[in-house]
Structure formats: structure tokens, C-alpha cells
C-alpha positions in Angstrom: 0.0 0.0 0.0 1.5 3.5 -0.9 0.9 6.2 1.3 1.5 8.9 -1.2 -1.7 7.5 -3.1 -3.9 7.3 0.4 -3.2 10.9 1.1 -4.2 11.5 -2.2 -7.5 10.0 -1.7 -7.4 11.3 1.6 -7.2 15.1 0.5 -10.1 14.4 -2.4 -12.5 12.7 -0.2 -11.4 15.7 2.6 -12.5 18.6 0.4 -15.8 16.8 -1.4 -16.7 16.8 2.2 -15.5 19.9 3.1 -17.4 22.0 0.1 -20.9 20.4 0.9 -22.1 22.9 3.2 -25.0 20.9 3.9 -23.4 18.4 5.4 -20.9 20.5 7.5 -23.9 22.4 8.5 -25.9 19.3 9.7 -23.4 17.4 11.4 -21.2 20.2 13.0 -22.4 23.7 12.8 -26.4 22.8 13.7 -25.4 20.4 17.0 -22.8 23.0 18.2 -25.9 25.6 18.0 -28.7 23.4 19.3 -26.7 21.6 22.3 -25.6 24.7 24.1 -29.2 26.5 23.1 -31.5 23.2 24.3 -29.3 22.9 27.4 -30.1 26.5 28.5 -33.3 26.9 27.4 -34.4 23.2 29.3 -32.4 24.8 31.9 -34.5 28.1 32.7 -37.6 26.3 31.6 -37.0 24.2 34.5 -35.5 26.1 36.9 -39.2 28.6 36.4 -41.0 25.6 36.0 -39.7 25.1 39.6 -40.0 28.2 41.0 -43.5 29.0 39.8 -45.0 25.8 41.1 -43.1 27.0 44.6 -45.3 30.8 44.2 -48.7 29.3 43.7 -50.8 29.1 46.1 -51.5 26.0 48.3 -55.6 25.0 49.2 -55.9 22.4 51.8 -59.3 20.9 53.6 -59.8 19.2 57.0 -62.1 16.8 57.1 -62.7 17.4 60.8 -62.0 21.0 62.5 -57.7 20.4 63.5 -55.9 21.7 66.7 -55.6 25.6 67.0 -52.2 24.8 67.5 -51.7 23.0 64.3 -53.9 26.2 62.7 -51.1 28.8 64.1 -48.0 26.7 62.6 -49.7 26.4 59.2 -50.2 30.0 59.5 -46.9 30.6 60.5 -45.1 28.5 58.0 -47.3 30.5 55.3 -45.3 33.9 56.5 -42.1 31.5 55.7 -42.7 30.1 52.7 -42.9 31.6 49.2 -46.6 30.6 48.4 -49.7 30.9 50.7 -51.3 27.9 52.2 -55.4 28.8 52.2 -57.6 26.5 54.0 -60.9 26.2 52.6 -64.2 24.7 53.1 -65.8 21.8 51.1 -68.1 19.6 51.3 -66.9 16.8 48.8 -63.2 16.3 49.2 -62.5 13.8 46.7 -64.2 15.3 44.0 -62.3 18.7 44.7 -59.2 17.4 44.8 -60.0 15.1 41.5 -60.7 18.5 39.6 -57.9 20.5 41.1 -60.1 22.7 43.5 -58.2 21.5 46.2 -54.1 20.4 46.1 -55.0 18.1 49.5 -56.8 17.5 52.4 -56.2 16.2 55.5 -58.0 13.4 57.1 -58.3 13.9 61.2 -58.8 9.9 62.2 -57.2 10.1 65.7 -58.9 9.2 69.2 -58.3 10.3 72.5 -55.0 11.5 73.3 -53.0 10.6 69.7 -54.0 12.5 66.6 -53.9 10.7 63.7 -53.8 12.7 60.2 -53.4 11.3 56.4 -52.6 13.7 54.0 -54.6 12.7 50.8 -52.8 14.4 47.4 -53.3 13.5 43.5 -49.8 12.7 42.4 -51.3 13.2 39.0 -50.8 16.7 39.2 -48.1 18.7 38.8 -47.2 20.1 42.1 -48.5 17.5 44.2 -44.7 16.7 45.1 -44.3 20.1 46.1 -47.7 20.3 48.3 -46.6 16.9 50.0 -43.4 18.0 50.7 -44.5 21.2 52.5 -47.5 19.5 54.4 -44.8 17.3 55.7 -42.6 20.0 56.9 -45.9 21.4 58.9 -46.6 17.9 60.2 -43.2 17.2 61.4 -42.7 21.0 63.0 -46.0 20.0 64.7 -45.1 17.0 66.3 -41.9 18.5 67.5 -43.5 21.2 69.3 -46.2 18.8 70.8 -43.4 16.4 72.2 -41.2 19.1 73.5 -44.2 20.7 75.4 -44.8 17.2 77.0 -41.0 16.8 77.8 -40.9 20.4 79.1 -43.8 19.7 81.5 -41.9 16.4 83.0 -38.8 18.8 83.7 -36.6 16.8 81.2 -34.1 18.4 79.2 -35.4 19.0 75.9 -32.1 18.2 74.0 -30.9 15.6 76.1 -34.3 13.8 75.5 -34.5 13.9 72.0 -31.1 13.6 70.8 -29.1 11.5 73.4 -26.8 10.3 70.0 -25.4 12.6 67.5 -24.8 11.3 64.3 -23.5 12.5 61.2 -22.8 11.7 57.4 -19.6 13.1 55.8 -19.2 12.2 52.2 -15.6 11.9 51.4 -16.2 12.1 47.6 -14.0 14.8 46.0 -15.7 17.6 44.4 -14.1 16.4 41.0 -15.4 12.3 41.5 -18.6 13.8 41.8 -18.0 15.6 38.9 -17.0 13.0 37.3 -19.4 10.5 38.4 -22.4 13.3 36.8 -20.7 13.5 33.2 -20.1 9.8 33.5 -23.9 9.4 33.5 -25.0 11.7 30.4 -21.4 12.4 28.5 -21.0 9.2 27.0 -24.5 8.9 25.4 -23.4 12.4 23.9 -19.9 11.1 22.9 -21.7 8.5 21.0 -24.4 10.3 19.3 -21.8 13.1 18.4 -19.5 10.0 16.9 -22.6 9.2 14.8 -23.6 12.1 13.5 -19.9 12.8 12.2 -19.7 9.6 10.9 -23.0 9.0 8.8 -23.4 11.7 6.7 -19.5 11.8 5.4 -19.8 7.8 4.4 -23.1 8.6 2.7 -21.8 10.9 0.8 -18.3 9.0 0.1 -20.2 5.7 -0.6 -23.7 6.2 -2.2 -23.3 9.7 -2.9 -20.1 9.1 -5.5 -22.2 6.1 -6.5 -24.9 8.6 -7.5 -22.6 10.6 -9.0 -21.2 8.6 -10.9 -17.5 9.3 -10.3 -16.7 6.0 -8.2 -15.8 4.4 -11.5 -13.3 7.1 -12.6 -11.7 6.5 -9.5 -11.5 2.8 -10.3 -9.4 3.6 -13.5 -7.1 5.5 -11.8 -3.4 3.4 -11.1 -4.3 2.6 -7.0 -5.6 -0.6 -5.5 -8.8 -1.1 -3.3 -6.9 -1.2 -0.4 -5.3 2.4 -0.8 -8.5 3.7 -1.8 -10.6 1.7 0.9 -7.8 3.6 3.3 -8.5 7.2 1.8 -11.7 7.3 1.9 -11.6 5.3 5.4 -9.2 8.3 6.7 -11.7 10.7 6.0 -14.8 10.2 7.0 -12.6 9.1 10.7 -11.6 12.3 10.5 -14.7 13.7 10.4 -16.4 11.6 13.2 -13.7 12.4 15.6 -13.3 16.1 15.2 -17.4 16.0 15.4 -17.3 14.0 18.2 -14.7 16.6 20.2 -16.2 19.8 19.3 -19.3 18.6 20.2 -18.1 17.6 24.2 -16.1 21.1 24.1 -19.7 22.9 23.7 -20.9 20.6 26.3 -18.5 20.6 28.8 -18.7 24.9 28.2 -22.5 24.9 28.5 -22.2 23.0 31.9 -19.6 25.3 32.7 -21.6 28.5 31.9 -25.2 27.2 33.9 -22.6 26.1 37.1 -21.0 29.6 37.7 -24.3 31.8 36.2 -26.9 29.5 37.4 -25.9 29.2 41.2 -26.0 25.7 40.9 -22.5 24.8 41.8 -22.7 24.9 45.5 -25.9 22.6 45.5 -23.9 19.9 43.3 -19.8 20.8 44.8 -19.5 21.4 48.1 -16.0 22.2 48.0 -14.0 23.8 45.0 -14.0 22.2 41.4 -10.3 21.9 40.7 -10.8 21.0 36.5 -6.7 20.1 36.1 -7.7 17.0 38.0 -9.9 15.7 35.1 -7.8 16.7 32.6 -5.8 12.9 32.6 -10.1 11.3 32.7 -11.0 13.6 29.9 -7.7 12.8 27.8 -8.4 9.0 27.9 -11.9 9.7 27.3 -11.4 11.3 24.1 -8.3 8.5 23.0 -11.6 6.0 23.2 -14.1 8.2 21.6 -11.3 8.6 18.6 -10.6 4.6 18.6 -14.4 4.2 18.9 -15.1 6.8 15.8 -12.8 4.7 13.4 -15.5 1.6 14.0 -18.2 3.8 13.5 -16.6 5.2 10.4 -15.6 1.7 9.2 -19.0 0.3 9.9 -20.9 2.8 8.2 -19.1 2.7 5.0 -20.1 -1.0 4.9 -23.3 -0.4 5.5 -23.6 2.5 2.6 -21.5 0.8 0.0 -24.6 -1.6 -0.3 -27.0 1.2 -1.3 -27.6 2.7 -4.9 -27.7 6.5 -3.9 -28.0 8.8 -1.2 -31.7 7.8 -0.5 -31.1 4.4 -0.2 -27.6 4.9 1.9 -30.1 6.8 4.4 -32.8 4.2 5.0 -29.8 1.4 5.7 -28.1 3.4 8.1 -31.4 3.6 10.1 -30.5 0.1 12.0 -26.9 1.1 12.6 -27.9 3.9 15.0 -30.6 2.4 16.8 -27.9 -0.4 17.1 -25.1 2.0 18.1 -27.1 4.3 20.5 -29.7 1.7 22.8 -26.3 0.3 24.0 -24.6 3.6 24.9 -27.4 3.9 27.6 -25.4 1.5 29.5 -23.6 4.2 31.4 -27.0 5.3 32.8 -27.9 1.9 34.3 -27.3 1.9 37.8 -24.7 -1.6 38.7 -23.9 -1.5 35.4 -19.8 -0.9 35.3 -16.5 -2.4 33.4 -15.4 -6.2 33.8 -14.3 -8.8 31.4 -17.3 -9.3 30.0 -18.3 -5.1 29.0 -14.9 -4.8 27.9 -15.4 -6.6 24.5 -19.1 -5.7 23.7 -19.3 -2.9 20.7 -20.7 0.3 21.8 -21.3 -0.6 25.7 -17.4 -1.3 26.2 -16.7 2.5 24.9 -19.8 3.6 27.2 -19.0 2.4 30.3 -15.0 3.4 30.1 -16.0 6.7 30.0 -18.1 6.4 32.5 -15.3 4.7 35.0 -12.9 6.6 33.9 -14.3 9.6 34.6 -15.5 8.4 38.1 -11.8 8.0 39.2 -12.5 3.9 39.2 -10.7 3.0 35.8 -8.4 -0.5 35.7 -5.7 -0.3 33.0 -6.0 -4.1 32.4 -9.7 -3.1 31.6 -8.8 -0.1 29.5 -6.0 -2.4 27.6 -9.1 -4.9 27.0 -11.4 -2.0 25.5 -8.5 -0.9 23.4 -7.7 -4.1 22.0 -11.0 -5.2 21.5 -11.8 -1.8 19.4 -9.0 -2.4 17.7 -9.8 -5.6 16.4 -12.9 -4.5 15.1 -11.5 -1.5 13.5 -9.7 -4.2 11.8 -12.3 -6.7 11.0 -14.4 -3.6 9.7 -11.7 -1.9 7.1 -11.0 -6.1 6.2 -14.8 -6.6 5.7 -14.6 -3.0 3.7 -12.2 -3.9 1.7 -13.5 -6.9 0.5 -16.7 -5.3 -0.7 -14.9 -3.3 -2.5 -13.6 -6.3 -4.3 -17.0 -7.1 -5.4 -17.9 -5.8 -8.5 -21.6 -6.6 -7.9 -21.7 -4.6 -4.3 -20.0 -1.5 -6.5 -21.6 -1.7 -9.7 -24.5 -4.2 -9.4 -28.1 -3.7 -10.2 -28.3 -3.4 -6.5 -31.3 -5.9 -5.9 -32.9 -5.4 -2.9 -36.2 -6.6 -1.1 -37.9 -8.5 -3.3 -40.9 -8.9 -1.3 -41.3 -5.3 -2.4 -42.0 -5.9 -5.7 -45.3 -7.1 -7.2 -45.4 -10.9 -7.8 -46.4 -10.4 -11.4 -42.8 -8.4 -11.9 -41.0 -11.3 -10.3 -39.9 -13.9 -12.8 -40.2 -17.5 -12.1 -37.2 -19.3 -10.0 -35.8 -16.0 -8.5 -33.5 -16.8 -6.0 -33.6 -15.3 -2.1 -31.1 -12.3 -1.7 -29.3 -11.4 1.3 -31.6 -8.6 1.9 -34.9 -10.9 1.8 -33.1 -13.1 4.0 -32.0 -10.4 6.6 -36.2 -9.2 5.9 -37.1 -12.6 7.0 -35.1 -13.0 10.1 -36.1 -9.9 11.4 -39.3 -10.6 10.5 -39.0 -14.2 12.7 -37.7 -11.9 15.6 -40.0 -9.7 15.9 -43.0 -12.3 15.4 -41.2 -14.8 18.1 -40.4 -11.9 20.5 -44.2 -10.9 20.3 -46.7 -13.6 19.4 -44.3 -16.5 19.7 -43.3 -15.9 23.8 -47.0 -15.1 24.6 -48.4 -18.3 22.8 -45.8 -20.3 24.8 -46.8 -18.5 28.2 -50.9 -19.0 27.0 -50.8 -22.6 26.1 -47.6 -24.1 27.7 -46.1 -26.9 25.0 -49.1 -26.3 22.8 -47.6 -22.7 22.4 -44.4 -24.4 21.4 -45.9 -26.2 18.2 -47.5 -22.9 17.1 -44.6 -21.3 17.9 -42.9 -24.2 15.4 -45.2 -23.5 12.7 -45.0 -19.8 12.5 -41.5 -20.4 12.2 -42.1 -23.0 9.5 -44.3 -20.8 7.8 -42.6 -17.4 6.9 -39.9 -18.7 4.6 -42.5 -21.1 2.5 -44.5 -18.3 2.1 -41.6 -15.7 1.8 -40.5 -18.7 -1.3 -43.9 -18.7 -2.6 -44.1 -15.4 -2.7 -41.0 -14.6 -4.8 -41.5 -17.9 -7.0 -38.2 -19.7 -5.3 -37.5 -23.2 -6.6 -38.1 -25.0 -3.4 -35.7 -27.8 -4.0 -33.1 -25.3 -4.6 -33.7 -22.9 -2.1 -34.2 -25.7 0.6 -31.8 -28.1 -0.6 -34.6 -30.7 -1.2 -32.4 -34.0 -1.4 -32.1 -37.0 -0.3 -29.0 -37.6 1.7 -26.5 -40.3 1.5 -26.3 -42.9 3.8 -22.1 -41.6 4.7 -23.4 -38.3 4.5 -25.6 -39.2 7.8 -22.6 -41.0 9.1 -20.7 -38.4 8.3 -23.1 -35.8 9.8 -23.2 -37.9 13.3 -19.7 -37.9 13.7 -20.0 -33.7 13.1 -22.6 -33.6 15.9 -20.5 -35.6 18.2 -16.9 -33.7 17.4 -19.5 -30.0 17.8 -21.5 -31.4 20.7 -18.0 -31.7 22.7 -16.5 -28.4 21.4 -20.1 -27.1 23.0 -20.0 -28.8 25.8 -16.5 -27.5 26.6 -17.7 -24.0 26.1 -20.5 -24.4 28.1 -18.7 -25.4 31.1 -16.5 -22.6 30.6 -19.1 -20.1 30.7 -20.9 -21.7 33.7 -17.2 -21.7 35.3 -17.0 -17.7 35.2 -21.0 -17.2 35.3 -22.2 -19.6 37.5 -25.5 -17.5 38.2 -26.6 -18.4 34.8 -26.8 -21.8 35.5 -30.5 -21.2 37.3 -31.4 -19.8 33.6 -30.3 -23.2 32.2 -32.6 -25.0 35.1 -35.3 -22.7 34.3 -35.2 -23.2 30.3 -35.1 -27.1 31.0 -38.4 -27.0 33.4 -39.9 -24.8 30.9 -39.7 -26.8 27.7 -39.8 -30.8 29.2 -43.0 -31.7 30.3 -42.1 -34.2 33.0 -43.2 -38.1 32.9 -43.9 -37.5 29.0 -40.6 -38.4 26.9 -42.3 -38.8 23.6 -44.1 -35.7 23.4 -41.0 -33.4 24.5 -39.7 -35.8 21.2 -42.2 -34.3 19.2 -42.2 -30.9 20.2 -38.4 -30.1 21.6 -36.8 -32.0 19.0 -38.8 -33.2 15.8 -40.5 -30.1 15.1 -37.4 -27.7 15.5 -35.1 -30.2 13.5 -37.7 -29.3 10.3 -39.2 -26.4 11.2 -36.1 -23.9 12.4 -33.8 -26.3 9.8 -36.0 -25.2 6.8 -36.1 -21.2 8.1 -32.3 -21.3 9.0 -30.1 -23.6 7.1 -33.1 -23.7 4.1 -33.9 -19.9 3.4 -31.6 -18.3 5.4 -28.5 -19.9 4.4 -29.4 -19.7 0.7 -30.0 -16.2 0.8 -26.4 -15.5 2.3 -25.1 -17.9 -0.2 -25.9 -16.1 -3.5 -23.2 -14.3 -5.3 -20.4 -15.6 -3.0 -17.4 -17.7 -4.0 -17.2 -18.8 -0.5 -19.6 -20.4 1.7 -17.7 -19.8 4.5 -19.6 -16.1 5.0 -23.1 -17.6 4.6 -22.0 -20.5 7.1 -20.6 -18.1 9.7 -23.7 -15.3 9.1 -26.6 -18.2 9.6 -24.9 -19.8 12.6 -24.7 -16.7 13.9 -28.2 -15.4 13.5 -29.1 -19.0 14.7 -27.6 -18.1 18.3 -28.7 -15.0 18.4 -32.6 -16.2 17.9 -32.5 -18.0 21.3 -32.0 -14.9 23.0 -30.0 -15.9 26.1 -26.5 -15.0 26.9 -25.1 -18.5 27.6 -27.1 -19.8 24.5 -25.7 -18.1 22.2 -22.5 -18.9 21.5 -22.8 -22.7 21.8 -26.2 -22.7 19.3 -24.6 -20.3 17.1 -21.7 -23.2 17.1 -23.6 -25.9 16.2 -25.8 -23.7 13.7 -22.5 -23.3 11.8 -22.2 -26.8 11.9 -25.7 -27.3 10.7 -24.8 -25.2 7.7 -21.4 -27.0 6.8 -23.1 -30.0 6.7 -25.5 -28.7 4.2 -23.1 -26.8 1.9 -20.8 -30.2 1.4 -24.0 -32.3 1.0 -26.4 -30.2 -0.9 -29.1 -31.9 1.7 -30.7 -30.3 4.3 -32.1 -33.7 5.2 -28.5 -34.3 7.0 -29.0 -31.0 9.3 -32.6 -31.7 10.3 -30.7 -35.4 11.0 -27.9 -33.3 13.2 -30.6 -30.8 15.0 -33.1 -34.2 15.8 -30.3 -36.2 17.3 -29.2 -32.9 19.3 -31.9 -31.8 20.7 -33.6 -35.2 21.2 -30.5 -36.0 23.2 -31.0 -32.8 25.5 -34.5 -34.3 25.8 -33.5 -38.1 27.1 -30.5 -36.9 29.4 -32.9 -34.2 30.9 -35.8 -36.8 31.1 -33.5 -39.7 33.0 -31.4 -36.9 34.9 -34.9 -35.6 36.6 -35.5 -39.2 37.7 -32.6 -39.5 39.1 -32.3 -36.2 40.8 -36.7 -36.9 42.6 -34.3 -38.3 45.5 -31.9 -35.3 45.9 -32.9 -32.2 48.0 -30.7 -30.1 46.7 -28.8 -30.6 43.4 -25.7 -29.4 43.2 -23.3 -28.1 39.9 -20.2 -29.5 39.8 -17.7 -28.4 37.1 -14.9 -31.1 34.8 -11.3 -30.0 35.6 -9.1 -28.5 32.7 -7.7 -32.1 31.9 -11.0 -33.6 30.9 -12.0 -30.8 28.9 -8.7 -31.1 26.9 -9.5 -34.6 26.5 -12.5 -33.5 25.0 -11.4 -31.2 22.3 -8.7 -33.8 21.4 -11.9 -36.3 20.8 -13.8 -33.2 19.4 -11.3 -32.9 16.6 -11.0 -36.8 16.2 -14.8 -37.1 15.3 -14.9 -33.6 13.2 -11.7 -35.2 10.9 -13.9 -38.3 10.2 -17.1 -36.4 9.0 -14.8 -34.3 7.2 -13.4 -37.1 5.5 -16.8 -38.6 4.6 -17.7 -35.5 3.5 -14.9 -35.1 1.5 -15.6 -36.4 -2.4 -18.9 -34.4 -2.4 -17.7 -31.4 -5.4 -20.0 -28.7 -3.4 -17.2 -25.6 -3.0 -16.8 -24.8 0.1 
């Protein structure tokens, strides 16, 4: 790769950006404007908000005639307080306070010497927080008096009596880890958003828009490879994302600067002085991170709008990418929620909660090391995966086929074959349905919801197939399998089955709590006593039903217009995991999904993956069935975990049974 020719790509791509004023405009003028203008606006509409609900007037009812005493104070406390506090007669106190007549009245329900009040308020309305808190006040300034008049006439000592301990909370927090800990909360969902919105609108424009253009093929004739102008292009709209990303948290931090020292609001939040040096170190590895974390952005949007035909197009796809990209960065926000092993690798939550403990003064550099490794590596994966679409002519160039379901059935000729978009369609499609219908039908109707649950599933890609007039034995691999091929495809399952097993244990090992989800799933899907239904439903139906969405539509979809399979086998397996929806599912299923689909793509026969998915999950179904016998006599069961040895002896059988499928497998011509 030359870097004479990337800076020369760099610097085009630079000022194309640079002389759209639109998109300057929108991604870096407007949010500087609006951030600084919302935040003080919200600020002062608050802060009157505030102070007129403290001026209005308060009207309260007894229900009974109250102690003179009690009359005085409230009287009193009116003279105090900024708003009046009216006492008022009515005969129908529920009905008042229902239509706002009243903001509460009081209940007298005490007898003899103990008065008993309950404050009744509509919560409802707008200052009923502030009404509460002020009847309170009264309330408790009452019942002080009252008791120091009664100690006063025993001859105690009034101080003595009431506080004999003295106790006091000092919070040792400095004024600049409480800082911290309040921009930890709200600055990395801002960090983010900023990232995205410096991101998108350059890779539109240097994807679709020099699709649109038309100037994306003279840059193709021009002596550079992909790679240097994968890299250009790459540079750039980084570039972009980070110095969006960084002006936007200077106007920030300055507006929260400007409403602390103008707005008399820093003693209430800082008790002592704010010394801002000490952040500086927080701050400087919080924007290293938001840099690393732009280039992702930056590398994943490109992806994403190299597959659209113009700017339109590039605009609808990179909808999903920020609803992926900003429901995670509310991580920071949930409370418990901080920085281990297991944060530090996801995408977007990693970078979320870093900033958040770094700015809370509770950063761990083996952590921070983790998020930058792992952020690397997908920078990596992303300008790799980038790089080879730019190697495909049809992702460039193509017609750019998209969602045939779109289309009317009378424009769609006869054997079309599923594209990755209708396959992507139709898996979000199966989400959605099984997230909705699918988990209430199961709650409903118990195994019954199961088989529906089945169908539905079974259902969506024969009419998706229908729809688009698929050749069903192409798209489902309709075939007959080979009696090796079924050898060969239990000897897969075995060799998987341990590499799963393996994995398993290792997950329980560093997550034991999820091993009560495990328990839970089990008791939920077996119906006890009855092993030849949970046959039926657990492992019959699924090995034909999910095997025909998954490793029949699915898989085909992924597979067109690929020299590889390997993608479409990785991409299916994947999505596979990720439909059972539980964090210690997923990366075993989306193991033996992938295994699913190898054993398709070398047999042409989807017969030998419905063969795999029976004998797996109708295993699951007989161990769980004997093991529930056996365990009637045991109080308590207890998890006990293989040592290291064993599970090494494992994966050296693992790889024993995976060479002998592989071998049976072998003289099929299917390219792999």
C-alpha cells in the first residue's frame, strides 16, 4: 500500500466533504448551536417551571376542625414560605381534589389523646410533590413542638431527651469524583451520538453519494488498488467523526460550565471547589476512546452505505446502525452496570461504560487495555470486511437488488432466487413475530404454544419462497442424503457437541449465576413423565421447522453471489444463536448452527441438518428426562464443574470425530 496515493484520496474525499455545506452544516455547525441552546433553554424552563410551582398558592381541607395549634404553625409556615397555604371549606373532598379545587386534604382519624392525620394528594398533578413536601414539613414541626411541650412539662431536658446520639454523614467524595461521576452518566450517550452524527453523513456521501454521482468508477481507472482507496476514503470520513465528536463535548462541557458559575447551581452539586486540572488525565483517555471508537463507526458505516444505490437508499440502511449504536450507549446510565471482562469486548457498551469509569476515578488499566484491544480488532475486521466489498464488482456496480418482497409478484420472474436482503427481511421478521406472538403463545398454552410457535416459524420462509417464486428444492436443498453423508453428519454432531459442551462449562465456570437460567429453560420446555411428546415438540419439530427457516432460506440467501460459503455459514450460525435470545445460549447454538450449515453446503441436503438438530436436541431431551429421575431423591442438586484435563480430553476427541465427518464428506464437489 502506498501512502502517497492514500493521502491522495485522503485530501479528495477531505475537500468533497469539506465544500458540501450541507453536510458541514448538519453534522457540525447545527449540533454545536442546538446543544448549548437546548441545554439553557431546558435549563431556565426548569429552573421557572420550579419556582412558579413553589409561588402558587396551596388549598388544603380538613375533614374534621384540627388543633388551633396546628392552625397557628400552618399560619406561620405560610409567612415563611414563598406561596400561601389557604384553608378552605368543602363539602366533597375527593371530587375537589380530583378536579384541582383542592391540592390536599387532610383526614383527622385520631382518638383520644393521639391524633392521627393522612394527607390525601393527586400525584397526578403537577405540584403534588411540592404540596406533599410542604404538608410534611408542617406535620413534622407540629409533632416536635407537641413532644417538647410534654417533655418540658416532665422537667426533662429538651435536647438531652431527644437527641441523646449525634450522628452525622460526611461524604468523602471529591468535588471532581462527583463531577466525574455526573458527566459519567450523560457524556458518554453524547460522545456516541456526536461520533454518529460525524460519521454517517461523510460515508453517505463518500459511498452512495459518489455512487450517485457517478464518479466512483473514474476513481477505479485511476493506477491505486482497493486497499489504498478503501484507506483514503476510510481516513476521511474518521476524520470527520472524531473532530465532530470533540467539538461537540467542548460545547458541552462549556455549557455546563456556563449554567454552574451563572446559574448558582455549583454549590448545590460541589460542596467544596472544582479543581478542572484534575480531570484533565479522565478527559484525555476519554477522548483517545471516543477517537478509537469513531474509526469503528466510520468503518461500519461505510459497509453499511456501500450496499445502497444513492444517497436515499444509503439513508434508510443506516437507520438500523444507529438504533444499534445508541440503545447500548445507555449502558452508562444503568445503575450496577460498570466495566469487567465481559463489557470490555461488547461494541458500543465497552466504549460507554469506560468513560463512564474513567471519569469516576475507578478505571483499571487491564480493563482499559481490553477496551482498546478489543476496538481495535474491530476496526480491523471492519476496514477487512470493507475492503472486500470493495472487491465485489456486484456490491459496486451491481443492479443493487434489494427486497424482493417489495415488488409485485407479477414483476418477479419464475425461479428467482432469495437475496441477502430478503433473507436479513425474513429473520427480522421471525424476531420480531417470536419476540411478540411467539413468547406469549408459549406463556398462554404451555407446550401447545411451542408447536404454534414451530409452525409460525415453519411458515414465513415457504410463504416468503412462494411469494418470490423460489425453486423449493433449490432454495431448501430438497435432497435426499447419502447414507455416509448421515454417518458423516453424526460424527460432526459428536466432534460440535463436545467443542459445545467444553464452552458451556467454561461459561458456567466464570457465570455460575446463569446456571439457574439453564434449570429454568429445562423445566420450561420438558414436560415431565412424558418423553415422547417433548420428542415431538423439543426436537422433531425444531429439527424441520427452524432447519428449513435457518439452514433452508436463510443460508441460501447468504449464499448467492459468494465464491465462498464460509460467509453464509458463519452469518446463519450466527443469526441462529442469536434467535434463542439468552447469553449463555448463544455462543454454543450459534456453534452448532455453523455446523448445521457446513453440513448442508458439502452435502447439498438439508435432510442431513434436520438429521444433526433431531439427534441434538432429542439427546437434550433423554439426558434431561433420566437426569430428573434421578435427581426426585436429591434435595438439593448441586453443579459440579470437569477439571481443565478432561475438557482437553474432550477437544482432542472433538477434533478426532470432526476429521472423520470431514473425510466422509470429502468427495462431495460442493465448494466450500
Amino acid at each position: 500500500m502506498r501512502t502517497k496515493m492514500v493521502k491522495a484520496i485522503f485530501k479528495k474525499e477531505m475537500i468533497d466533504i469539506l465544500r458540501d455545506k450541507r453536510t458541514l452544516f448538519m453534522g457540525i455547525i447545527l449540533p454545536l448551536i442546538l446543544y448549548p441552546v437546548l441545554m439553557l433553554i431546558m435549563s431556565q424552563i426548569m429552573t421557572m417551571s420550579m419556582n412558579s410551582i413553589e409561588n402558587e398558592d396551596i388549598n388544603i381541607a380538613f375533614e374534621k376542625n384540627p388543633n388551633k395549634e396546628l392552625i397557628l404553625i400552618i399560619k406561620n409556615y405560610t409567612d415563611e414560605s414563598s406561596g400561601h397555604i389557604n384553608i378552605v371549606n368543602t363539602n366533597n373532598y375527593k371530587k375537589d381534589l380530583e378536579e384541582g379545587y383542592i391540592d390536599a386534604y387532610i383526614g383527622v382519624e385520631g382518638e383520644n389523646k393521639i391524633e392521627d392525620y393522612k394527607i390525601y394528594i393527586n400525584s397526578s398533578k403537577d405540584n403534588s410533590s411540592s404540596v406533599n413536601s410542604k404538608l410534611e414539613g408542617i406535620f413534622s414541626l407540629y409533632k416536635d413542638r407537641k413532644i417538647e411541650n410534654k417533655i418540658e412539662q416532665s422537667n426533662l431536658d429538651v435536647k438531652e431527651t431527644l437527641e441523646p446520639v449525634v450522628y452525622e454523614t460526611v461524604d468523602v467524595a471529591k468535588s471532581e469524583e462527583l463531577a466525574g461521576f455526573v458527566l459519567g452518566q450523560i457524556l458518554p450517550f453524547i460522545l456516541i451520538m456526536g461520533v454518529l452524527l460525524g460519521a454517517i453523513y461523510p460515508a453517505i456521501d463518500s459511498m452512495a453519494g459518489e455512487k450517485e454521482r457517478g464518479t466512483l468508477e473514474t476513481l477505479f481507472t485511476l493506477p491505486i488498488t482497493n486497499l489504498e482507496l478503501v484507506m483514503g476514503k476510510y481516513m476521511a470520513v474518521s476524520i470527520c467523526a472524531i473532530v465532530t465528536a470533540i467539538l461537540n463535548v467542548a460545547s458541552i462541557l462549556l455549557t455546563l460550565m456556563y449554567i454552574l458559575t451563572t446559574g448558582n447551581m455549583t454549590g448545590e452539586l460541589f460542596s467544596h471547589s472544582l479543581s478542572i486540572s484534575i480531570l484533565a488525565a479522565p478527559l484525555f483517555i476519554t477522548i483517545i476512546c471516543v477517537c478509537l471508537f469513531a474509526m469503528v463507526v466510520s468503518a461500519v458505516s461505510m459497509c453499511v452505505c456501500s450496499l445502497a444505490k444513492n444517497f436515499k437508499d444509503a439513508q434508510n440502511y443506516i437507520t438500523p446502525v444507529m438504533f444499534l449504536v445508541l440503545i447500548p450507549s445507555y449502558a452508562s446510565m444503568i445503575p450496577n452496570m460498570n466495566l469487567d471482562r465481559t463489557t470490555a469486548v461488547i461494541p458500543v457498551v465497552n466504549i460507554s461504560l469506560l468513560i463512564k469509569s474513567v471519569l469516576s476515578f475507578q478505571a483499571n488499566l487491564g480493563l482499559i487495555a481490553l477496551v482498546f484491544i478489543s476496538n481495535f480488532a474491530f476496526v480491523i475486521l471492519a476496514v477487512i470486511l470493507l475492503s472486500k466489498m470493495f472487491n465485489s464488482e456486484e456490491i459496486l456496480f451491481g443492479s443493487g437488488k434489494s427486497f424482493s418482497f417489495l415488488e409485485k409478484r407479477s414483476d418477479i420472474q419464475k425461479g428467482t432466487m432469495p437475496s441477502v436482503s430478503d433473507g436479513v427481511v425474513l429473520y427480522a421478521v421471525g424476531l420480531v413475530l417470536l419476540i411478540y406472538i411467539g413468547s406469549y403463545v408459549q406463556l398462554k398454552f404451555g407446550m401447545t404454544g411451542i408447536a404454534l410457535t414451530q409452525l409460525m416459524i415453519l411458515a414465513l420462509p415457504l410463504l416468503f419462497a412462494c411469494y418470490i417464486k423460489s425453486d423449493f428444492r433449490k432454495v431448501f436443498s430438497l435432497k435426499l442424503p447419502k447414507f455416509k453423508h448421515l454417518v458423516g453428519a453424526f460424527s460432526l454432531w459428536i466432534g460440535t457437541y463436545l467443542i459445545v459442551f467444553v464452552i458451556t462449562n467454561i461459561i458456567l465456570y466464570y457465570f455460575p449465576q446463569n446456571q439457574d437460567i439453564v434449570e429454568g429453560l429445562n423445566n420450561a420446555l420438558f414436560m415431565k413423565d412424558n418423553l415422547l411428546l417433548n420428542l415431538c415438540l423439543v426436537a422433531l419439530m425444531p429439527a424441520i421447522c427452524e432447519e428449513l427457516f435457518f439452514r433452508g432460506f436463510i443460508l441460501t440467501s447468504f449464499k448467492q453471489n459468494n465464491k465462498s460459503y464460509r460467509g453464509a455459514i458463519i452469518a446463519s450460525g450466527i443469526l441462529f444463536g442469536m434467535m434463542h435470545m439468552d447469553f449463555i445460549r448463544i455462543i454454543p447454538t450459534s456453534i452448532l448452527g455453523m455446523s448445521f450449515a457446513y453440513a448442508v453446503c458439502k452435502t447439498n441436503s438439508i435432510g442431513v441438518s434436520m438429521f444433526m438438530h433431531f439427534i441434538n436436541n432429542g439427546f437434550a431431551v433423554v439426558v434431561s428426562h433420566i437426569s430428573s429421575k434421578m435427581l426426585e431423591s436429591l434435595e438439593t442438586p448441586t453443579v459440579t464443574y470437569l477439571p481443565f484435563s478432561q475438557l482437553l480430553v474432550f477437544l482432542a476427541l472433538s477434533t478426532i470425530f470432526i476429521s472423520i465427518a470431514l473425510f466422509l464428506f470429502k468427495e462431495n464437489n460442493t465448494t466450500e
